[in-house]
PyMOL Python script that loads the backbone (N, CA, C, O; Angstrom):
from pymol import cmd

cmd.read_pdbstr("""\
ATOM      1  N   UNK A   1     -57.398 -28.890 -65.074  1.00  0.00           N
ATOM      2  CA  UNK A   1     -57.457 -27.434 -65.073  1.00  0.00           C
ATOM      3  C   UNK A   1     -57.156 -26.943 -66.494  1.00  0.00           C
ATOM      4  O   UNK A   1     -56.542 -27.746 -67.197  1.00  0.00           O
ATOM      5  N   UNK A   2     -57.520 -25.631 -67.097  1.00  0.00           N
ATOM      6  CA  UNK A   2     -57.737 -25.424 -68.155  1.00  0.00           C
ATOM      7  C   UNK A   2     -56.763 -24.921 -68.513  1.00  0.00           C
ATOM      8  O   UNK A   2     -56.498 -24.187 -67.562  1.00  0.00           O
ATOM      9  N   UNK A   3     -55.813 -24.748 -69.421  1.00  0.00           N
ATOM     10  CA  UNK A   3     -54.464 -23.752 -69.743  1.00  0.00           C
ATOM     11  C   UNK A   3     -55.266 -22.361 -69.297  1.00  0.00           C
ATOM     12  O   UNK A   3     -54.643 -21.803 -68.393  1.00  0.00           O
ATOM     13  N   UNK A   4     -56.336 -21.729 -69.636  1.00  0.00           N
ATOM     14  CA  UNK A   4     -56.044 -20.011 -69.261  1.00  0.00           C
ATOM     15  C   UNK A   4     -56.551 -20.400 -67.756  1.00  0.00           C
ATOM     16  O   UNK A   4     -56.701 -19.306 -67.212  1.00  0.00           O
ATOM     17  N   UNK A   5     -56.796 -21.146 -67.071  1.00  0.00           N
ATOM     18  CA  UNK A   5     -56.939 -20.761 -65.854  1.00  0.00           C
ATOM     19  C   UNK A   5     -55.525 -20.977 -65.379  1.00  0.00           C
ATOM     20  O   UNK A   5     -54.940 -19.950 -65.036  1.00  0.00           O
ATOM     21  N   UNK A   6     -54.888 -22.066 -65.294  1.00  0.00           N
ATOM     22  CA  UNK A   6     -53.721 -22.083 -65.193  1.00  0.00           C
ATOM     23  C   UNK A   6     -52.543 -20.687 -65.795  1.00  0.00           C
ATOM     24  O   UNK A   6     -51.569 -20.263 -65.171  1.00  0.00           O
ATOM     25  N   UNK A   7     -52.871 -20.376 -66.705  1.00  0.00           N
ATOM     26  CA  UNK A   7     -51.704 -19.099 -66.695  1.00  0.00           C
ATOM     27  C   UNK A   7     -52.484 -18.263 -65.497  1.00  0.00           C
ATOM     28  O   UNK A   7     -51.846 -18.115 -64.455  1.00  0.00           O
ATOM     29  N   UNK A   8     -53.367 -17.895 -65.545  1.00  0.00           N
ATOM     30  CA  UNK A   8     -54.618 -17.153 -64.585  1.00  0.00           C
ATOM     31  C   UNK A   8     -53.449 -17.144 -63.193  1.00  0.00           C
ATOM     32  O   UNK A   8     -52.641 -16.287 -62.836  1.00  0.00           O
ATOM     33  N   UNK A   9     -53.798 -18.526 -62.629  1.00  0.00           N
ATOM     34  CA  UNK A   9     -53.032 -18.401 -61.468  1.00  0.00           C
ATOM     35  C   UNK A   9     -51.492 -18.095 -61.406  1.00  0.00           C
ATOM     36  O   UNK A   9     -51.009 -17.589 -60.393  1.00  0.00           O
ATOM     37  N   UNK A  10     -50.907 -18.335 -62.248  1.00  0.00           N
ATOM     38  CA  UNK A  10     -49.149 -18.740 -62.812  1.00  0.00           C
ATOM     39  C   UNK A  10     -49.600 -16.974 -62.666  1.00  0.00           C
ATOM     40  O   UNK A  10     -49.492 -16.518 -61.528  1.00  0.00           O
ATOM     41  N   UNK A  11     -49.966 -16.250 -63.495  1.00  0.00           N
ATOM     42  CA  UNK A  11     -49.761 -14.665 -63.131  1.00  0.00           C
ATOM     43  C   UNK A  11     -50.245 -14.072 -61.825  1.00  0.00           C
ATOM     44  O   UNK A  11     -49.450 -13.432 -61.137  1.00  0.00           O
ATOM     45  N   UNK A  12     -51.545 -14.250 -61.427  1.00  0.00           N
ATOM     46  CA  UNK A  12     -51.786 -14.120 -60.126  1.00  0.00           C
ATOM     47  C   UNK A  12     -50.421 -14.395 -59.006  1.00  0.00           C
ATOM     48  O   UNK A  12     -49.877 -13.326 -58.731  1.00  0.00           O
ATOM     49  N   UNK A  13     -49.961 -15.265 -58.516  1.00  0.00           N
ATOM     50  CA  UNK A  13     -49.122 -15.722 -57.902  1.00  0.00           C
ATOM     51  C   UNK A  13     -47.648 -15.004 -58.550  1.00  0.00           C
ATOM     52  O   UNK A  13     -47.033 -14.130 -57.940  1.00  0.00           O
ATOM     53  N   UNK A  14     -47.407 -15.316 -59.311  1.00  0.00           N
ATOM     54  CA  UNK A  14     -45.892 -14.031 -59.837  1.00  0.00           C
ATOM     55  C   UNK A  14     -46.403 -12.148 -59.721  1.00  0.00           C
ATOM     56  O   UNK A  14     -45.599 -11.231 -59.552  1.00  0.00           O
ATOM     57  N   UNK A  15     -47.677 -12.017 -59.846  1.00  0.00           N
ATOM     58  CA  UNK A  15     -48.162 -10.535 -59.552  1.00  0.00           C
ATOM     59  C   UNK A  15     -48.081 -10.177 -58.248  1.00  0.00           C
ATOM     60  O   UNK A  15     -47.672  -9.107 -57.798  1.00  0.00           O
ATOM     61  N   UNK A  16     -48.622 -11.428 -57.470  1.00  0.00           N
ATOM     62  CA  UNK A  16     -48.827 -11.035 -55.887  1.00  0.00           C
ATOM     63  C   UNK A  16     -47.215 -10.931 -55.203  1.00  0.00           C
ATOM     64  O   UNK A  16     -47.042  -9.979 -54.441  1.00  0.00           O
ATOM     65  N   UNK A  17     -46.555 -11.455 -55.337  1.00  0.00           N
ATOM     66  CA  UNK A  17     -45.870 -11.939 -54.575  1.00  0.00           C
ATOM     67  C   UNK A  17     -44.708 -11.238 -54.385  1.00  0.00           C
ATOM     68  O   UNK A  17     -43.719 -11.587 -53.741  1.00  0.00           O
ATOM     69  N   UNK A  18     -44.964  -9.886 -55.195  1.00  0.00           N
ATOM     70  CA  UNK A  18     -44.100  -9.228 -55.533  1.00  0.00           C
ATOM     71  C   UNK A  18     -44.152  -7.666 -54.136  1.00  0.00           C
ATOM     72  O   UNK A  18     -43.519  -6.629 -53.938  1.00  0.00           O
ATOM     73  N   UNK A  19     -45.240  -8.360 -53.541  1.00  0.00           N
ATOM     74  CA  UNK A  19     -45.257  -7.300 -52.397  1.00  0.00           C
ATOM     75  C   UNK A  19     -45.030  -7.938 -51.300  1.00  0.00           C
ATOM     76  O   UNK A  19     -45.209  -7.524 -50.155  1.00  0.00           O
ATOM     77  N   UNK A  20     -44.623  -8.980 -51.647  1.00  0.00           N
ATOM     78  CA  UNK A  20     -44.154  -9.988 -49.829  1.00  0.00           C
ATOM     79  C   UNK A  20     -42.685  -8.854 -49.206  1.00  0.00           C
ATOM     80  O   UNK A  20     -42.689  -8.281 -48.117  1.00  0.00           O
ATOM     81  N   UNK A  21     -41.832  -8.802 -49.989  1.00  0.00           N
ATOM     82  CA  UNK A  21     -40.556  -8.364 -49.323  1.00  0.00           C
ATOM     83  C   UNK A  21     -40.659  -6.730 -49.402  1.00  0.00           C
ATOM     84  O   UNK A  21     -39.579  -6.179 -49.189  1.00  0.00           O
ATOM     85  N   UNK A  22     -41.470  -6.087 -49.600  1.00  0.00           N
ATOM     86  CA  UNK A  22     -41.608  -4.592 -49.211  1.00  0.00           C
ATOM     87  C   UNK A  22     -42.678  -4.702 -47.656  1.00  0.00           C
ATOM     88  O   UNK A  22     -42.670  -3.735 -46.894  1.00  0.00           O
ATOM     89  N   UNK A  23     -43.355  -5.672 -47.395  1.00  0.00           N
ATOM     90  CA  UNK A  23     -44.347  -6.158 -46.742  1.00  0.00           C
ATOM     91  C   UNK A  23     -43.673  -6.489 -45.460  1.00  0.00           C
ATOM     92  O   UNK A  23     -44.097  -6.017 -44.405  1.00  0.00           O
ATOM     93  N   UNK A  24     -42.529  -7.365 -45.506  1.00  0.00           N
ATOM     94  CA  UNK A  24     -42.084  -8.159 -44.557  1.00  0.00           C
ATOM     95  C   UNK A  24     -40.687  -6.746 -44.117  1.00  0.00           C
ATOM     96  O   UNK A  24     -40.095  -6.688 -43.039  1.00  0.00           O
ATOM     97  N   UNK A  25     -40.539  -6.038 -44.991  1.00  0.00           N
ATOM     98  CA  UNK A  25     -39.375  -5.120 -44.761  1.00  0.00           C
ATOM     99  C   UNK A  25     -40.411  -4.309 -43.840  1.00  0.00           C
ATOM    100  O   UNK A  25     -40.263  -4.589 -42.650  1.00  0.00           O
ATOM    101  N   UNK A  26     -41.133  -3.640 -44.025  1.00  0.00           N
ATOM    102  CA  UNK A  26     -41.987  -2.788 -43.638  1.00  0.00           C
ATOM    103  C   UNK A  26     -42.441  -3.338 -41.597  1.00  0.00           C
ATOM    104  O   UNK A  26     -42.519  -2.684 -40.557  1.00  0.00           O
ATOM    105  N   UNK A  27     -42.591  -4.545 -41.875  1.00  0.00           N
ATOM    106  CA  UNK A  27     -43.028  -4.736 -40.685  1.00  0.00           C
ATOM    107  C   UNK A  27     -41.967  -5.181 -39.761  1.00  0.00           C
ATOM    108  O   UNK A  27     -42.332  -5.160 -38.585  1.00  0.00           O
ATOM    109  N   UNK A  28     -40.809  -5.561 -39.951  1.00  0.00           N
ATOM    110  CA  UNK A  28     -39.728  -5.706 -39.100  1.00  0.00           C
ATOM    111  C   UNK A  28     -38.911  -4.400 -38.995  1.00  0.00           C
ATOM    112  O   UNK A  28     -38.448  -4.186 -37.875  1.00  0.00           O
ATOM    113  N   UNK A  29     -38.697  -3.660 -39.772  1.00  0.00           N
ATOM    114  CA  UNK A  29     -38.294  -2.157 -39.678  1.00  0.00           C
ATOM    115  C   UNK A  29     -38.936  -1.362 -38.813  1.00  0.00           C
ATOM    116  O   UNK A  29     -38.452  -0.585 -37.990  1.00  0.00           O
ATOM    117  N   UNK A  30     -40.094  -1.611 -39.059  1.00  0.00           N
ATOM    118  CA  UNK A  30     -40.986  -0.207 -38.851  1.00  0.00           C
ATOM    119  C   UNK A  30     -40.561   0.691 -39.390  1.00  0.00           C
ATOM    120  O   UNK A  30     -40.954   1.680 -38.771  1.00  0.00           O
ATOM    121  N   UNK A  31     -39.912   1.007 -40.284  1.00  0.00           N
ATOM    122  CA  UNK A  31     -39.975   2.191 -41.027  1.00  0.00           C
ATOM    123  C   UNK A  31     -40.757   1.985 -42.630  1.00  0.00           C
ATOM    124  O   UNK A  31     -40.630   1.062 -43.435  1.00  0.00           O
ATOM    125  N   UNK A  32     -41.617   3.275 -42.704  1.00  0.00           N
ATOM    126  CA  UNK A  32     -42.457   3.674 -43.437  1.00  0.00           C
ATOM    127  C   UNK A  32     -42.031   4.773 -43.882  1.00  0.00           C
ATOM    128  O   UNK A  32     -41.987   4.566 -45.095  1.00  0.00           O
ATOM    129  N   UNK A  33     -41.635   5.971 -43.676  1.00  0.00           N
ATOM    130  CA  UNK A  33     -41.426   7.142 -44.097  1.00  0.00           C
ATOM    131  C   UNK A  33     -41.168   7.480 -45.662  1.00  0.00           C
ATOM    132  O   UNK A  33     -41.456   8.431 -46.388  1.00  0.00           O
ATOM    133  N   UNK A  34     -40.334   5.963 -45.877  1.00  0.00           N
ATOM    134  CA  UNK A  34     -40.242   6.663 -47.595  1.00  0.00           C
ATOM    135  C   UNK A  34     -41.837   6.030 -48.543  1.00  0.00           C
ATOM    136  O   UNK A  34     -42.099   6.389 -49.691  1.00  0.00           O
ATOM    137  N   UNK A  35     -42.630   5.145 -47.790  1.00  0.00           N
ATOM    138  CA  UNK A  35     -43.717   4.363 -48.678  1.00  0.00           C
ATOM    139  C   UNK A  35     -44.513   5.507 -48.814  1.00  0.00           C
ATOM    140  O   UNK A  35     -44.786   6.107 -47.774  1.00  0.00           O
ATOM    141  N   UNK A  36     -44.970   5.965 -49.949  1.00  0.00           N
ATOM    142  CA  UNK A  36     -46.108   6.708 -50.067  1.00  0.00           C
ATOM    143  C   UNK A  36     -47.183   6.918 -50.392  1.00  0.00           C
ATOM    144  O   UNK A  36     -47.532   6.919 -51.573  1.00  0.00           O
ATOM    145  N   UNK A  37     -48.350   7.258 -48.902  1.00  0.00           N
ATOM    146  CA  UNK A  37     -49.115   7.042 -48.688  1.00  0.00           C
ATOM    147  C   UNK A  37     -50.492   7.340 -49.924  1.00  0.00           C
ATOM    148  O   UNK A  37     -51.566   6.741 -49.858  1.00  0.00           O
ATOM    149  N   UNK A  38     -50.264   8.038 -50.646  1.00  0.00           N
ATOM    150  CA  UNK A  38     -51.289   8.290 -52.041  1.00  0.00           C
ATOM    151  C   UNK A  38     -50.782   7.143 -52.908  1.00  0.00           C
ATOM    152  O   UNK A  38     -51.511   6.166 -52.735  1.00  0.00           O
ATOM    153  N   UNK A  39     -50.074   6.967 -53.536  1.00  0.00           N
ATOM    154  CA  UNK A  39     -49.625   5.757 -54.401  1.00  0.00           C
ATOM    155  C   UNK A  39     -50.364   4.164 -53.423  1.00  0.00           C
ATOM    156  O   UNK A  39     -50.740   3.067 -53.837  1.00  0.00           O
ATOM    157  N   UNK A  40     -50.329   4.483 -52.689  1.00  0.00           N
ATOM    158  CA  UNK A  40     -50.689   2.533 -51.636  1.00  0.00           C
ATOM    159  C   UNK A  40     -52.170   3.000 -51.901  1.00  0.00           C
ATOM    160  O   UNK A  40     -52.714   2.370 -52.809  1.00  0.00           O
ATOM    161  N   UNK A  41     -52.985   4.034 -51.261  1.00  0.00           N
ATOM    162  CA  UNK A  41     -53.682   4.160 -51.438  1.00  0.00           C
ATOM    163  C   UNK A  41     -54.560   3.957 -53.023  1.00  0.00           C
ATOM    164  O   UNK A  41     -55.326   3.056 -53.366  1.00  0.00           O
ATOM    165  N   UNK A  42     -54.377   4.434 -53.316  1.00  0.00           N
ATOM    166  CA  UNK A  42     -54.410   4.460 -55.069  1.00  0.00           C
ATOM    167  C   UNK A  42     -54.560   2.995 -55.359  1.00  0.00           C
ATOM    168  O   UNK A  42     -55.703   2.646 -55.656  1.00  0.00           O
ATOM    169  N   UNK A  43     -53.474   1.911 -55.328  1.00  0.00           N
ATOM    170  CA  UNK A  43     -53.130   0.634 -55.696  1.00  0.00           C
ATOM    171  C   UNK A  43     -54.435   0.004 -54.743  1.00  0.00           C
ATOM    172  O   UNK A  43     -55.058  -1.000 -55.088  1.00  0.00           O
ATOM    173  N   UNK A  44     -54.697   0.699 -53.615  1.00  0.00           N
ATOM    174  CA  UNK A  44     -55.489  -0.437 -52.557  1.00  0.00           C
ATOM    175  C   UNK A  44     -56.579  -0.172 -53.560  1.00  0.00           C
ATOM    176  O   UNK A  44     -56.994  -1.221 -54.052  1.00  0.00           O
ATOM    177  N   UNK A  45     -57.146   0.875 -53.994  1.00  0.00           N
ATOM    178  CA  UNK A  45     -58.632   1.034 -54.257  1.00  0.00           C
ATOM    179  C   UNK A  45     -58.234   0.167 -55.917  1.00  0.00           C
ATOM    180  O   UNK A  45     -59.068  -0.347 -56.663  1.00  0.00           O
ATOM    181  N   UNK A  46     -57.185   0.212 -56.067  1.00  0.00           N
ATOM    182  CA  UNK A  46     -57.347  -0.463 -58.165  1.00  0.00           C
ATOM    183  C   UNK A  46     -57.472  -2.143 -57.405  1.00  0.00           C
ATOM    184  O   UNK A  46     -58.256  -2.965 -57.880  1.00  0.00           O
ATOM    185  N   UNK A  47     -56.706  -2.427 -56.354  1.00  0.00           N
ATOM    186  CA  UNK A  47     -57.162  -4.206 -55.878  1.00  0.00           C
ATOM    187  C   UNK A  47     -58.145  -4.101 -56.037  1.00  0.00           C
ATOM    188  O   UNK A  47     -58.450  -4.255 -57.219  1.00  0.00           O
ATOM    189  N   UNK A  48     -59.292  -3.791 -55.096  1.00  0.00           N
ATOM    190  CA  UNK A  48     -60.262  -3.742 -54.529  1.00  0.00           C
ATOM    191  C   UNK A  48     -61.282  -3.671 -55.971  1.00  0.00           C
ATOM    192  O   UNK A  48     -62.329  -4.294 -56.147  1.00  0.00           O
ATOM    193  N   UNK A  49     -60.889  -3.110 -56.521  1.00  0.00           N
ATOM    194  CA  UNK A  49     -61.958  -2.888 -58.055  1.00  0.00           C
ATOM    195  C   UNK A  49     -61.361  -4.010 -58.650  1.00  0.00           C
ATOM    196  O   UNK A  49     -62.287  -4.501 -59.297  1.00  0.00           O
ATOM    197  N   UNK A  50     -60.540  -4.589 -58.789  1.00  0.00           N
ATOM    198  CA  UNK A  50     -60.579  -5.940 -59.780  1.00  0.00           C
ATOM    199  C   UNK A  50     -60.448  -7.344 -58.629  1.00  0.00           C
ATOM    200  O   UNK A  50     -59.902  -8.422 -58.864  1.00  0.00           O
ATOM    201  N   UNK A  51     -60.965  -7.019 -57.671  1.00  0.00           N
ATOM    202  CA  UNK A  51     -61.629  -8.270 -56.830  1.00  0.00           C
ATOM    203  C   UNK A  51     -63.173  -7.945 -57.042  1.00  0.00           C
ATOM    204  O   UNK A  51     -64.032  -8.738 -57.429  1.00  0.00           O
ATOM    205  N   UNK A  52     -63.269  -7.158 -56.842  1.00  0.00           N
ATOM    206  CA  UNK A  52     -64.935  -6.834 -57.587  1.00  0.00           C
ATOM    207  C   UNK A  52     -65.475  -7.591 -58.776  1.00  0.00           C
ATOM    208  O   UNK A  52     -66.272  -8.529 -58.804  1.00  0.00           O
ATOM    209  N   UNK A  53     -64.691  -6.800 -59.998  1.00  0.00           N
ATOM    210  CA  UNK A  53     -64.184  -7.659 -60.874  1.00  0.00           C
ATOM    211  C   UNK A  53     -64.188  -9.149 -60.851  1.00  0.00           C
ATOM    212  O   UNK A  53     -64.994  -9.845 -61.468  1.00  0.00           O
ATOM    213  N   UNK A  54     -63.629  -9.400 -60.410  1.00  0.00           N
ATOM    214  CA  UNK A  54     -63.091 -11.172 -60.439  1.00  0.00           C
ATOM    215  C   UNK A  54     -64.547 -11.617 -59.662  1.00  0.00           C
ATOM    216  O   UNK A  54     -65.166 -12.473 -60.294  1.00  0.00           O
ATOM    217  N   UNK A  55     -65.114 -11.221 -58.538  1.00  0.00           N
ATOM    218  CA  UNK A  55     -66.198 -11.800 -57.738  1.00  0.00           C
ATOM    219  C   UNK A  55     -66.991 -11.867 -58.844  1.00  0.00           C
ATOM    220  O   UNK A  55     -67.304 -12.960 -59.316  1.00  0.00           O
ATOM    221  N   UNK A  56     -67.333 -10.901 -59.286  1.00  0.00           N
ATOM    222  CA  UNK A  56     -68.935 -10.913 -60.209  1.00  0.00           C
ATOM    223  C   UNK A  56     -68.447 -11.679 -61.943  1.00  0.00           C
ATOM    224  O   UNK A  56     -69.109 -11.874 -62.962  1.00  0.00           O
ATOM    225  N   UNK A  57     -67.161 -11.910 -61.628  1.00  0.00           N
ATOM    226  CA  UNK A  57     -66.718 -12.579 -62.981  1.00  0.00           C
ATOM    227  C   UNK A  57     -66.425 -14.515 -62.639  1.00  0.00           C
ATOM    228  O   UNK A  57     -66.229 -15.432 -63.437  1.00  0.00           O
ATOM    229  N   UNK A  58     -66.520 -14.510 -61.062  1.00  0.00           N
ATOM    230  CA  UNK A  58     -66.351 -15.877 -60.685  1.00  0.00           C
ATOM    231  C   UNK A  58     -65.002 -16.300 -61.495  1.00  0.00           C
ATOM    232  O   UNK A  58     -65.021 -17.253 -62.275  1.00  0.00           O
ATOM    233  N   UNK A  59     -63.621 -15.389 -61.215  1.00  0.00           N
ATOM    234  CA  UNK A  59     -62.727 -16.342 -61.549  1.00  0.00           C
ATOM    235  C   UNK A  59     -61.821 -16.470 -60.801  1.00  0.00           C
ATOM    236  O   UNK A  59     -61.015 -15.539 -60.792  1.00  0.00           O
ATOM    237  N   UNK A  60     -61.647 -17.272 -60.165  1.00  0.00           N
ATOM    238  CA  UNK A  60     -60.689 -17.924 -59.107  1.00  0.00           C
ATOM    239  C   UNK A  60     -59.807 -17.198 -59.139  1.00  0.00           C
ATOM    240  O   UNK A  60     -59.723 -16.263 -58.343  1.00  0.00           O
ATOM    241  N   UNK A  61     -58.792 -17.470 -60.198  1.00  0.00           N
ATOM    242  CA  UNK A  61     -57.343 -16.177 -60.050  1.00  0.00           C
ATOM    243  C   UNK A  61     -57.581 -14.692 -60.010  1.00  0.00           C
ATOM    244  O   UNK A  61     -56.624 -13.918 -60.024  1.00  0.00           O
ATOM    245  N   UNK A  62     -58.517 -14.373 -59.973  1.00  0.00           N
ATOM    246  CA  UNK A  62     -58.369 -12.854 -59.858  1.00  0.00           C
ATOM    247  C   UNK A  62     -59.081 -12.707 -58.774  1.00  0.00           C
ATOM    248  O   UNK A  62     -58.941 -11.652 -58.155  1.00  0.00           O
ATOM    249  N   UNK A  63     -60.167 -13.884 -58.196  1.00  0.00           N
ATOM    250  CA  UNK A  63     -59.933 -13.377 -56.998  1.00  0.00           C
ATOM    251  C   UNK A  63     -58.812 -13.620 -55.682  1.00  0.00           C
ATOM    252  O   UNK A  63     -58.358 -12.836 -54.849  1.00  0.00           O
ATOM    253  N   UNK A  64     -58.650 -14.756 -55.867  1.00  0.00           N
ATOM    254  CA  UNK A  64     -57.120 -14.863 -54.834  1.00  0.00           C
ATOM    255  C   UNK A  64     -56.226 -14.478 -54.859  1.00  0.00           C
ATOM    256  O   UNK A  64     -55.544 -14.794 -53.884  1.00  0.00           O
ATOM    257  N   UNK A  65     -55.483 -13.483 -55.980  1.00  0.00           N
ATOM    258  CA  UNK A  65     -54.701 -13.039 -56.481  1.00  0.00           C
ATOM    259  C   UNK A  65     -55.101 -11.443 -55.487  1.00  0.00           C
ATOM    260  O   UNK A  65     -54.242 -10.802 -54.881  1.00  0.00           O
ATOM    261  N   UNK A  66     -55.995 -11.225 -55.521  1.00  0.00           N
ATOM    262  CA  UNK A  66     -56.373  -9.532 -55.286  1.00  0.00           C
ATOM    263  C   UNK A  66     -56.746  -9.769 -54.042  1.00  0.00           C
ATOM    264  O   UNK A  66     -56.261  -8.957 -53.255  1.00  0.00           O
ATOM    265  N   UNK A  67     -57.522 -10.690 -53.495  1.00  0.00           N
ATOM    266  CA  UNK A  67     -57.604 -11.003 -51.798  1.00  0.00           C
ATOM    267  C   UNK A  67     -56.114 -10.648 -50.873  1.00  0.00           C
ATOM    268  O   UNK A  67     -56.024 -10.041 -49.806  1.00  0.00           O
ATOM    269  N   UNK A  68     -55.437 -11.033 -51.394  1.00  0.00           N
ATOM    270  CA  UNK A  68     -53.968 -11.664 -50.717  1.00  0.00           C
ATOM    271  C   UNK A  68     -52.810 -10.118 -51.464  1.00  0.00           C
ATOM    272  O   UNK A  68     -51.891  -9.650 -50.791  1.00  0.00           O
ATOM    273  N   UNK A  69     -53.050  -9.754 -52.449  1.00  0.00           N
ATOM    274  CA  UNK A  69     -52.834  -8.072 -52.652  1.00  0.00           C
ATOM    275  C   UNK A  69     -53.248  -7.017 -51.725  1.00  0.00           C
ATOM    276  O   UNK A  69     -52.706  -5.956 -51.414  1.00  0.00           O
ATOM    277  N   UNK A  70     -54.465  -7.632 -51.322  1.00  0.00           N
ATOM    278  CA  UNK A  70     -55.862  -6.826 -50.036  1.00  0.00           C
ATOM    279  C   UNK A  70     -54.556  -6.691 -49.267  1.00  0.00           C
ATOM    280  O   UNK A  70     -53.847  -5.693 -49.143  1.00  0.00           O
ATOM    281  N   UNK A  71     -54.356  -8.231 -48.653  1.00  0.00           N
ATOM    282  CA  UNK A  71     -53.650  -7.883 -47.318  1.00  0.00           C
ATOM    283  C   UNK A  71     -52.413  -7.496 -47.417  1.00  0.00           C
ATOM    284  O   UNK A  71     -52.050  -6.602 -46.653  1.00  0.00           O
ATOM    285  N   UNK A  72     -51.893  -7.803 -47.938  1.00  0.00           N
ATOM    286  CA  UNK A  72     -50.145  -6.975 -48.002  1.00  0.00           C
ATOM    287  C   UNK A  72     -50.532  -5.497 -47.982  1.00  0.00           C
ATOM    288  O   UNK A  72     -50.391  -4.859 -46.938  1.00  0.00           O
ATOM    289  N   UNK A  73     -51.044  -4.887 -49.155  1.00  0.00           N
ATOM    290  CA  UNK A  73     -50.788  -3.190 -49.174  1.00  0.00           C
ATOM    291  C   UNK A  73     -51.905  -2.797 -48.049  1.00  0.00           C
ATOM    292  O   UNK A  73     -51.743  -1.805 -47.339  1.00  0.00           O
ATOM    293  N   UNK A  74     -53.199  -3.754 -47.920  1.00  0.00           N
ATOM    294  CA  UNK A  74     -53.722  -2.681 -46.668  1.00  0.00           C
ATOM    295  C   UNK A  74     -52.852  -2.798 -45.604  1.00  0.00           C
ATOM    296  O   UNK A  74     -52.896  -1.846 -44.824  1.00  0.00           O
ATOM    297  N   UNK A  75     -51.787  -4.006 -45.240  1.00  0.00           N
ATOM    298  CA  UNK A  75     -51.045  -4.214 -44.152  1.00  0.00           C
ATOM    299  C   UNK A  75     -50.151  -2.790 -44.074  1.00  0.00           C
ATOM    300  O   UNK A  75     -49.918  -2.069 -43.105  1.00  0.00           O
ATOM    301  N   UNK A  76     -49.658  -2.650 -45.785  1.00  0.00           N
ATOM    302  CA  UNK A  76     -48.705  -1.707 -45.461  1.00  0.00           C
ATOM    303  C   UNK A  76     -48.872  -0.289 -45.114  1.00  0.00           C
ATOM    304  O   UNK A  76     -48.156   0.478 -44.470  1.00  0.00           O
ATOM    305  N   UNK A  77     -50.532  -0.070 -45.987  1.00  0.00           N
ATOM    306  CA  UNK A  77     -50.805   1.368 -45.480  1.00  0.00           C
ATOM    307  C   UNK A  77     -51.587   1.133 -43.770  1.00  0.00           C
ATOM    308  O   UNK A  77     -51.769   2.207 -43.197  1.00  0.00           O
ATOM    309  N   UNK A  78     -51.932   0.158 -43.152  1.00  0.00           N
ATOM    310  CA  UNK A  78     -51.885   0.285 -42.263  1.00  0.00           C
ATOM    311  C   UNK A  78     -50.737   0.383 -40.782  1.00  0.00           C
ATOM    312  O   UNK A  78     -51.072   0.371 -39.598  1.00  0.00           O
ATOM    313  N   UNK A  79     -49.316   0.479 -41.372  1.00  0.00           N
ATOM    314  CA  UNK A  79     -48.222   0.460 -41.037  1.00  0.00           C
ATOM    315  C   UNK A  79     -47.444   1.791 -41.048  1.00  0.00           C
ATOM    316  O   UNK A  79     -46.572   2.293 -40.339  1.00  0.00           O
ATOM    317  N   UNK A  80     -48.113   2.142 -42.131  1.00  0.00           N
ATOM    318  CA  UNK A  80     -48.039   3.801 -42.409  1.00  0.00           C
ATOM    319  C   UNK A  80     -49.075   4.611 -41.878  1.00  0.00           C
ATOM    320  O   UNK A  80     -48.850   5.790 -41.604  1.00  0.00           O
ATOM    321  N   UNK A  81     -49.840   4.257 -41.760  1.00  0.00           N
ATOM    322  CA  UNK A  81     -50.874   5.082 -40.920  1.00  0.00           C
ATOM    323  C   UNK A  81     -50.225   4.965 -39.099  1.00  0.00           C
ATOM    324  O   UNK A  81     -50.071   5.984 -38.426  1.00  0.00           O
ATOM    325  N   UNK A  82     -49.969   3.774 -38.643  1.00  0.00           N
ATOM    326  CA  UNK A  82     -49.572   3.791 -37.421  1.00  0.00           C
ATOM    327  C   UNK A  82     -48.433   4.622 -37.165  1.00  0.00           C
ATOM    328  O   UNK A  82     -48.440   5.755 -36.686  1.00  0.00           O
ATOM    329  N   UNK A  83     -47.146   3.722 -37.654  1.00  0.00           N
ATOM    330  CA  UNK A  83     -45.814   4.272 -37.525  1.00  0.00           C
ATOM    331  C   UNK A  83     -45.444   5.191 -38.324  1.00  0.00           C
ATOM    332  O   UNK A  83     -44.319   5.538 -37.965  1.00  0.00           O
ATOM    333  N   UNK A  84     -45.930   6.051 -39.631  1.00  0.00           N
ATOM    334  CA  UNK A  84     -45.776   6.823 -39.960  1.00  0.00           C
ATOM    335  C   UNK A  84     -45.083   8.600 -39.702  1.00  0.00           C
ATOM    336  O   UNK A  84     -44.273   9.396 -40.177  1.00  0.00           O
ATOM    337  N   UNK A  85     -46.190   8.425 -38.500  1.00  0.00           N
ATOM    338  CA  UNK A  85     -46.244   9.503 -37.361  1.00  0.00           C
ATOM    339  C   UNK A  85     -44.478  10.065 -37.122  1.00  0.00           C
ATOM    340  O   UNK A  85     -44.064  11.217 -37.250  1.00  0.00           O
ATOM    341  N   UNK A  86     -43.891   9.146 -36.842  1.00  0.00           N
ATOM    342  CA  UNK A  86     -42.619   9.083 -35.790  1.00  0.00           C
ATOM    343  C   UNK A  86     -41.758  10.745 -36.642  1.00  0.00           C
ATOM    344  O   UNK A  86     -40.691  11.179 -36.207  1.00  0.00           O
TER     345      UNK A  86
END
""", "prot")
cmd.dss("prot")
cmd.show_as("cartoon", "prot")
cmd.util.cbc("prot")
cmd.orient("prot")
């Protein structure tokens, strides 16, 4: 593997991972009230444009990196969209 793909992932993986424990708080709580819903939003659509990015650039770390970003914050704004309500 090449050194920049390797930092590639080494940042991917320290970037992502940084939404596991707002992720895992979120879903054993159920509370959402303070996450806010324009800011997640916002962040979902900047993933979503640099998995784009990464697809049409074919580079591994940016896309697994932003796949796995996908699911945490859509998890969370979909957590906020549900339980939000209360």
């Amino acid at each position: 593997m090449e050194p920049t793909t390797l930092i590639g992932f080494l940042a991917a993986i320290l970037g992502t991972i940084c939404w596991v424990p707002q992720l895992v708080k979120a879903l054993r709580s159920r509370q959402v009230e303070d996450l806010p819903m324009g800011t997640n939003l916002l962040l979902l659509s900047t993933i979503t444009l640099w998995l784009i990015y990464g697809i049409l650039l074919k580079e591994w770390p940016l896309i697994l990196a932003n796949l796995f970003s996908i699911c945490c914050v859509g998890t969370i704004v979909w957590a906020k969209i549900i339980w939000g309500k209360r």
